[in-house]
C-alpha positions as a printed Julia matrix, in Angstrom:
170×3 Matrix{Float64}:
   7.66   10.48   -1.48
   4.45   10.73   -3.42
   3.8     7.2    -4.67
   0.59    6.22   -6.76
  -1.49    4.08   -5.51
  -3.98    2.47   -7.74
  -7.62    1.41   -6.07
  -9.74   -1.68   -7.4
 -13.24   -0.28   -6.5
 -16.96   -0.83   -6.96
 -20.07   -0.53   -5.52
 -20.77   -2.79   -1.78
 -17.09   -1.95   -1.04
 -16.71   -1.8     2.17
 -16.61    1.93    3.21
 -14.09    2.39    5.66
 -11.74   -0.34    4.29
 -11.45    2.67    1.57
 -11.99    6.15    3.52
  -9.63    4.94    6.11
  -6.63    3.85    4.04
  -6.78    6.76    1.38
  -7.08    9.03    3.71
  -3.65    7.85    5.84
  -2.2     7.37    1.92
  -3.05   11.34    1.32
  -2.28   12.55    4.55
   1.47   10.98    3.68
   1.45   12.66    0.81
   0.18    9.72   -1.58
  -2.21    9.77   -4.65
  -4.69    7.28   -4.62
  -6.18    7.07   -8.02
  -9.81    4.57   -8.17
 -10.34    2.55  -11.03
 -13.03    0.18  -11.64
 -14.65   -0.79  -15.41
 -15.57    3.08  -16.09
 -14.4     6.14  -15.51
 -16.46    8.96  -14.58
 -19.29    7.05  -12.57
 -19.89    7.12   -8.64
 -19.96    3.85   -6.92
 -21.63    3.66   -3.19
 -20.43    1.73   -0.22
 -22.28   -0.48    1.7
 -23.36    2.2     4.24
 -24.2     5.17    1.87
 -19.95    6.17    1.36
 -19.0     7.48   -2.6
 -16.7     7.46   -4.8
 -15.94    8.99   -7.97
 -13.69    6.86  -10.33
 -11.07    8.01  -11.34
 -10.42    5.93  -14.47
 -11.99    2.8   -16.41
  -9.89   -0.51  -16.58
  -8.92   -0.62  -19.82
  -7.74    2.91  -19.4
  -4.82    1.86  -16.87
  -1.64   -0.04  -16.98
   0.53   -1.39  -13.83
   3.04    0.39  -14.31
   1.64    3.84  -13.81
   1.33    3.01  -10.24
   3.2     2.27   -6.86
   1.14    0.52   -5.39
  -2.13   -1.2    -5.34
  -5.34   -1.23   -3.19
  -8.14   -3.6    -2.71
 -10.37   -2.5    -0.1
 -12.98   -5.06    1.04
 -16.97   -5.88    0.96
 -18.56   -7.22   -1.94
 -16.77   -5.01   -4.11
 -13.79   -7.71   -4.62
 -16.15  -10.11   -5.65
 -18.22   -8.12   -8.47
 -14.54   -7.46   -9.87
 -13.44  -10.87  -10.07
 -16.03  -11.38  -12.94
 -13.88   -9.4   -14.84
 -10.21  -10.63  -15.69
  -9.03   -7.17  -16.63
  -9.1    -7.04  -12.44
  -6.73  -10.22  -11.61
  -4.62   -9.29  -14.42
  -3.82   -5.83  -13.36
  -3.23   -7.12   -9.79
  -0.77   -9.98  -10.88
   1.45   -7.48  -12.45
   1.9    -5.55   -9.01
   2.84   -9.16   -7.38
   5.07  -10.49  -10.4
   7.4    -6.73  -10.0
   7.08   -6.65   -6.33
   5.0    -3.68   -5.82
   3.15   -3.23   -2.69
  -0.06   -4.79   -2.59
  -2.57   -3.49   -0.2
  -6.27   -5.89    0.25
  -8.34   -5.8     3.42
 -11.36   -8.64    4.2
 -12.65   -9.94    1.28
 -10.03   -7.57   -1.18
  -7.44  -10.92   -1.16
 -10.21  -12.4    -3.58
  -8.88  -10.61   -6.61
  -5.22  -11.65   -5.45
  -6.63  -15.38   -5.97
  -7.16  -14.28   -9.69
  -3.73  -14.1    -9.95
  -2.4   -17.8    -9.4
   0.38  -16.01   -7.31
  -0.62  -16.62   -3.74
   1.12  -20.13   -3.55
   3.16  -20.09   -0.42
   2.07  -16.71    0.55
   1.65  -15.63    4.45
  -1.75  -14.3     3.91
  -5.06  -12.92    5.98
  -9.01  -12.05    5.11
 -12.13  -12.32    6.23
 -12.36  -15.68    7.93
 -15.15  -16.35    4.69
 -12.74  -16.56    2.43
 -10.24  -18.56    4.34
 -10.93  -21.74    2.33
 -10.53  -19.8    -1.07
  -6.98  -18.71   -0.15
  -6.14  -22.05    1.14
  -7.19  -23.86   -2.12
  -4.83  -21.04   -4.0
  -2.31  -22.32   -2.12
  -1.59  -19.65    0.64
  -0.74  -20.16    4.21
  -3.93  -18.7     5.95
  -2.8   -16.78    9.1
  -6.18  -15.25   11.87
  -3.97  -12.02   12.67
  -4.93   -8.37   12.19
  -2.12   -7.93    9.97
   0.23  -10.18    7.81
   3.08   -8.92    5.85
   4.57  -11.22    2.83
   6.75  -10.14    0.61
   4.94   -6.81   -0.57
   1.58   -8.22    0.14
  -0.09   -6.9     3.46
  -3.6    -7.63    4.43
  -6.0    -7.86    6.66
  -9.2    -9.19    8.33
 -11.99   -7.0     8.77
 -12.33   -2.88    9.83
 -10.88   -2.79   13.61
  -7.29   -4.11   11.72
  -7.4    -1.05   10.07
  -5.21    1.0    12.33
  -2.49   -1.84   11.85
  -2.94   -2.72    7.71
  -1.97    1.44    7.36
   0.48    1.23    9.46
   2.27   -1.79    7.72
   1.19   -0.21    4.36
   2.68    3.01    4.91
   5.83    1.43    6.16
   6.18   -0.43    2.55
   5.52    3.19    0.81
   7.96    4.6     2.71
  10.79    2.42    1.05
């Protein structure tokens, strides 16, 4: 049962778009393993939350992991400026591994020029941007596609782990 999850994560995430899924992800006997472009560092969450990551980038490869995690804030954003970020998430999408992003965490899914024709949610901010990559925006607290669930903003969190933890289950 214990999958790997791997966690795109930087400072401004948005805390409990994090500390709510991992913990559901370890209480089901998961690993959730946080990467962001060094290991070793503690990033903070926009209300005070931290996180020690677990590994840098360059230090990871897709196929280590299960699945993949994008919590939300303005953590998404800051790791769109890197490629190394898109990149690792496109391989997820391209072998069908679940894909996990909450609010603004569907940002580094538009990195991947996979979203065309994708049932997709996020924070009603970003709606445009996921529209423009071709994706069929849909205002609901949870949307599965393929192995891609996500959704809006922090009171969908009850629903995005339950739809996530159905996916690890298979």
């Amino acid at each position: 049962m214990d999958k790997k999850i791997a966690t795109l994560i930087t400072n401004l995430f948005e805390d409990v778009e994090f500390t709510e899924p991992a913990e559901a992800f370890k209480e089901a006997g998961h690993q959730v393993i946080t990467i962001d472009k060094h290991a070793g560092k503690e990033v903070t969450g926009k209300k005070g939350a931290t996180v020690k990551i677990d590994k840098a980038i360059d230090e990871v490869n897709p196929a280590d992991f299960d699945a993949l995690l994008i919590p939300g804030g303005f953590s998404p954003d800051l790791l769109r400026e890197d490629d190394r970020f898109g990149q690792f998430a496109k391989e997820f999408i391209q072998e069908g591994k679940p894909v996990f992003a909450i609010c603004h965490g569907p940002q580094v899914l538009i990195d991947t020029d996979l979203l065309k024709g994708i049932n997709i949610t996020g924070f009603k901010s970003i709606r445009n941007d996921l529209k423009n990559a071709g994706a069929n925006y849909k205002d609901e607290e949870v949307v599965v596609s393929n192995n891609i669930v996500t959704s809006r903003f922090p009171d969908d969190i009850p629903a995005f782990n339950r739809e996530a933890l159905k996916l690890l289950a298979k």
